[in-house]
C-alpha positions as CSV (number, residue, x, y, z in Angstrom):
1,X,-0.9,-46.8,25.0
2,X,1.3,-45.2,22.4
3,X,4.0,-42.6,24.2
4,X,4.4,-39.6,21.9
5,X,6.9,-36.6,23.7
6,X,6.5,-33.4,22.7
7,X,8.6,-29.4,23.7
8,X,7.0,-26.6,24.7
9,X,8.0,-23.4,23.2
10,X,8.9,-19.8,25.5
11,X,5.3,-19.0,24.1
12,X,4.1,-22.1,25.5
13,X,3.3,-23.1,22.6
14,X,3.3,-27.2,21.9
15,X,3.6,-29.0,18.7
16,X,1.9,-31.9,17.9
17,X,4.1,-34.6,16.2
18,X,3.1,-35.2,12.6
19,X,2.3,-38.6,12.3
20,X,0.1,-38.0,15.8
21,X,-1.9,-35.1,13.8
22,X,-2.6,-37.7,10.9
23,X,-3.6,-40.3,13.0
24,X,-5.8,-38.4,14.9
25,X,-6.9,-36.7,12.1
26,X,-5.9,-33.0,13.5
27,X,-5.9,-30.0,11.1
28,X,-4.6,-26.6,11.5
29,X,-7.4,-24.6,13.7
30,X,-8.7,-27.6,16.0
31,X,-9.6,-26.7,19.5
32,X,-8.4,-28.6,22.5
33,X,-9.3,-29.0,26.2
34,X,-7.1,-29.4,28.8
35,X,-8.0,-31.9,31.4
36,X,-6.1,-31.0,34.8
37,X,-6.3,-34.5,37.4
38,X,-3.7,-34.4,40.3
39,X,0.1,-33.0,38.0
40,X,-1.4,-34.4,35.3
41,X,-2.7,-32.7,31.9
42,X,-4.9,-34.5,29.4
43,X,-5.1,-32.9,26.0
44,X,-8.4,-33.7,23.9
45,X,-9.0,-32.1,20.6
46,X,-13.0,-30.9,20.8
47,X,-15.2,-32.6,18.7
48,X,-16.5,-30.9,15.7
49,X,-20.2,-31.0,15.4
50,X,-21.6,-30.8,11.5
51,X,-24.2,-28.6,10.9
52,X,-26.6,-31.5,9.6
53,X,-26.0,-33.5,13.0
54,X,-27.2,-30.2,15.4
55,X,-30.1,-30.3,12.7
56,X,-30.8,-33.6,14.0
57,X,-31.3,-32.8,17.1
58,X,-34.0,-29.8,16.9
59,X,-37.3,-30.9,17.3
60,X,-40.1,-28.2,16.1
61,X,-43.5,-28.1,15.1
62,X,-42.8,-25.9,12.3
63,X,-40.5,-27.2,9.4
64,X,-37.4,-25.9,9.6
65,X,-35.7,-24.3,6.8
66,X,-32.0,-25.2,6.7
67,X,-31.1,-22.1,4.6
68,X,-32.7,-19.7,7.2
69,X,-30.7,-21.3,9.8
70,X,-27.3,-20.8,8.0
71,X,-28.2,-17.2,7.2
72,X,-28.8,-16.7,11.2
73,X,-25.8,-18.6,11.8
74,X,-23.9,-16.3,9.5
75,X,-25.1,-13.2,11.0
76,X,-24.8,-14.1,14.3
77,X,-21.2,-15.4,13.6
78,X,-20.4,-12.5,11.8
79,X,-21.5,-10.0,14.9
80,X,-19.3,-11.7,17.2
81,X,-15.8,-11.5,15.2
82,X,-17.2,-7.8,14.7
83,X,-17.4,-7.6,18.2
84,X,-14.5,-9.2,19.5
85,X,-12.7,-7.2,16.4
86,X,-13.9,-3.8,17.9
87,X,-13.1,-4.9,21.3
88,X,-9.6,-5.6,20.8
89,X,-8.9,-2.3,19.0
């Protein structure tokens, strides 16, 4: 186990060492979790699921169009940040 230290910011905001972020292959926009056990925390960057692997998953009679599912995606995407836009105003 590799010990990497780290400072918290007054926004409580923690940086992630370089040469951590390349080795774990972190980029600018990752999510976390936060895994709380005892006074412990466990920080676990969320996995990020391609498109073509939930594809894989979907099991239908009909075939499914992979361009009909990104346009639904996109419109359903795009109602939520307009959403969550409007709500914050």
């Amino acid at each position: 186990m590799e010990l990497v230290s780290g400072k918290m910011t007054s926004k409580g905001q923690i940086t992630i060492p370089k040469e951590l972020r390349e080795k774990l292959g972190l980029s600018e926009g990752d999510q976390f979790k936060f895994l709380i056990e005892n006074d412990e925390v466990r920080i676990e960057p969320v996995k990020k699921k391609l498109l073509s692997q939930a594809i894989g998953r979907i099991t239908s009679k009909e075939e499914i169009n992979l361009e009909k599912v990104r346009e639904i995606c996109h419109k359903e995407a795009s109602k939520h940040i307009l959403y969550k836009g409007l709500k914050h105003e």
